[in-house]
C-alpha positions, -999 to +999 in steps of 0.1 A: +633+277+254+624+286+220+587+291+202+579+284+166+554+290+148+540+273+117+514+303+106+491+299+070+460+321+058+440+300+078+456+294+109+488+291+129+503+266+150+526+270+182+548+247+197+571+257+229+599+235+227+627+232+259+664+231+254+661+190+250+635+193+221+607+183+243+576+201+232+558+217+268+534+238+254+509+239+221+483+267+209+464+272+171+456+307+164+439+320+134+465+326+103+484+354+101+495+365+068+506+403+068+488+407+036+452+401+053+461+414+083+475+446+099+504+445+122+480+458+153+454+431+145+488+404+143+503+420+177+464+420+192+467+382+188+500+373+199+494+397+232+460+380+234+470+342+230+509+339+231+517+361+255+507+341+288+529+311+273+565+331+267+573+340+304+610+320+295+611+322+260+646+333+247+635+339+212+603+333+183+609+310+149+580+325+127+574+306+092+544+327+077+522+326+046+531+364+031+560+364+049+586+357+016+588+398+013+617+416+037+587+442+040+558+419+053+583+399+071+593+425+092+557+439+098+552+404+120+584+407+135+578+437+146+544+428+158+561+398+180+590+419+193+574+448+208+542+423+220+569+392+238+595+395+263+619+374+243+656+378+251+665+375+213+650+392+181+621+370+166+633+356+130+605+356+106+606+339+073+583+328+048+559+294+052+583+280+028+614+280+041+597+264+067+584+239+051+621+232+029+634+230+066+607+203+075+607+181+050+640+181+039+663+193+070+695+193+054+689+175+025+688+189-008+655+187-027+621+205-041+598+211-009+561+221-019+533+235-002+494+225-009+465+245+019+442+276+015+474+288-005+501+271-024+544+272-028+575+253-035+613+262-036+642+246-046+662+236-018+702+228-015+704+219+025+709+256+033+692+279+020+664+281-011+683+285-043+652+292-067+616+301-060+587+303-084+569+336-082+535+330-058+507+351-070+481+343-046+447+323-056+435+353-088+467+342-108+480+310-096+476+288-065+468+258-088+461+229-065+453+248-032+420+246-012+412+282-023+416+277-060+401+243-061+370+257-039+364+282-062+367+262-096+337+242-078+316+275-067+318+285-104+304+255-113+275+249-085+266+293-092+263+281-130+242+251-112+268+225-135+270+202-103+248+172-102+216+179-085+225+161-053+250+178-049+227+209-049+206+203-030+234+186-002+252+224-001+222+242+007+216+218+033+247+217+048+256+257+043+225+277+040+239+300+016+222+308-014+239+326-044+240+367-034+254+355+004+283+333-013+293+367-037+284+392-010+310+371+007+335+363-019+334+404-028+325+426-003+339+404+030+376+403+039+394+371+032+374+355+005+406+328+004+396+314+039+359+316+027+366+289-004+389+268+012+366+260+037+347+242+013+371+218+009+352+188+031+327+190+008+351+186-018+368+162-010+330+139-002+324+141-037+359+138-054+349+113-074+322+128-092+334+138-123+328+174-124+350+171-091+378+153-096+382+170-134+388+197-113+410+185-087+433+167-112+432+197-137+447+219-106+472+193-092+486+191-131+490+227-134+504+226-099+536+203-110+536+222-143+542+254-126+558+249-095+577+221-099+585+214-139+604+248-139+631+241-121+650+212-130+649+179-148+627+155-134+655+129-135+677+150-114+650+157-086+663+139-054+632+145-034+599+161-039+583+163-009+549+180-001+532+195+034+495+207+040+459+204+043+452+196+010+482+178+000+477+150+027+441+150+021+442+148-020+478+128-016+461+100-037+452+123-066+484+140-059+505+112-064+481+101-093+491+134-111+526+133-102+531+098-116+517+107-150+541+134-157+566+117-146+575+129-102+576+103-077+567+122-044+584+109-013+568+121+013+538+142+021+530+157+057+498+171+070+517+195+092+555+208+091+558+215+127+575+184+138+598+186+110+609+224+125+610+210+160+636+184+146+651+213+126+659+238+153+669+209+177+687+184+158+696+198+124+706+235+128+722+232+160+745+203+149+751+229+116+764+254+137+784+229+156+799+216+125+808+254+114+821+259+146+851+234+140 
């Protein structure tokens, strides 16, 4: 019996999965991410809601949003190994790994994440082979519910937004200018607090304040984290997961097909893909090595 988890800023999802691949038990937990949270806050959680599921758990696939440094990574494993009575070590790696090993199994190809955050790595089967630098929603993030949230806070603070639209977030929100900066600046994660926007986003995409801004992220999105690291004529497969990238996937394949990507798949969530993974794909692997 194994447990993986599929863990973003904004939440995390748990799937028990028995030696056939047959998924007995699910659970969504808030996000996890090492860099927002301490390790006694991440152990308080899993001892909170895990705990009561792993009575025969042998051992804990983690994919986590901050989890790409050794340091961070081992700051969650820690906080699952001394909180579960696993019979293995927990292996945690970062959410995009996880999402190479979803969308791509074994196949080589350029796996991309689009939520509250955003990633993509170059992929050969195995194991990344190149990864653009990730430096969270001040610096890049182009594309993600975060960064596109806050393009259109700027503009509704500045009061640039049409005045139905106005007048719509104060109705549906009740926040008024100081509340939105007291909590963007003073309350801890600010990213959760602009991605939640993103419903009301996404209900007026096609105003044009709106959807300048969604197609000016998703551009620099591919510019950045895609264009870098090979010829577009060599990509096999480009291949997205996430919130945002299944709920933008028209304006995401818009943008891709004007410079030049054809996207071949994009998944709301990666956790089927990792059930298939760790049942189908890496276990054959191993069998294969084995020979």
């Amino acid at each position: 019996m194994v447990l993986i988890a599929d863990s973003g800023s904004t939440k995390t999802d748990w799937r028990l999965v028995d030696e056939a691949g047959n998924s007995t038990a699910s659970i969504v937990t808030e996000g996890l991410n090492p860099y927002f949270l301490p390790q006694e806050r991440i152990a308080a959680i899993v001892r909170e809601r895990i705990l009561p599921l792993t009575t025969t758990v042998d051992k804990v696939f983690f994919y986590g949003a901050g989890c790409g440094s050794a340091v961070k990574a081992d700051l969650v494993r820690v906080a699952i190994d001394t909180t579960l009575n696993t019979r293995l070590p927990a292996e945690v790696h970062g959410d995009i790994l996880g999402a190479a090993r979803s969308l791509l199994q074994d196949n080589q190809g350029i796996a991309c994440i689009l939520g509250t955050g955003a990633n993509s790595c170059l992929y050969d089967g195995q194991e990344i082979t190149n990864i653009r630098p990730s430096l969270g929603y001040m610096f890049s993030d182009w594309g993600s519910g975060t960064v596109m949230c806050k393009d259109m806070i700027a503009l509704l603070l500045q009061e640039k937004l049409p005045p139905v639209m106005l007048t719509d977030f104060r109705n549906t929100y009740k926040l008024e200018r100081p509340e939105i900066l007291d909590h963007i600046y003073n309350k801890p994660m600010p990213n959760r607090f602009l991605a939640s926007f993103t419903p009301f986003l996404l209900k007026y995409a096609e105003v044009p304040e709106c959807e300048s801004i969604i197609t000016g992220n998703l551009r620099k999105f591919f510019e950045y984290y895609v264009c870098a690291y090979q010829k577009k004529e060599e990509i096999v497969r480009l291949s997205f997961t996430g919130s945002i990238a299944f709920r933008f996937r028209h304006y995401l394949t818009r943008a891709g097909n004007e410079l030049g990507f054809r996207i071949q798949q994009v998944v709301q969530h990666p956790m089927d893909g990792l059930v298939k993974y760790h049942n189908v794909t890496a276990p054959l692997k191993s069998l294969h090595l084995r020979r």
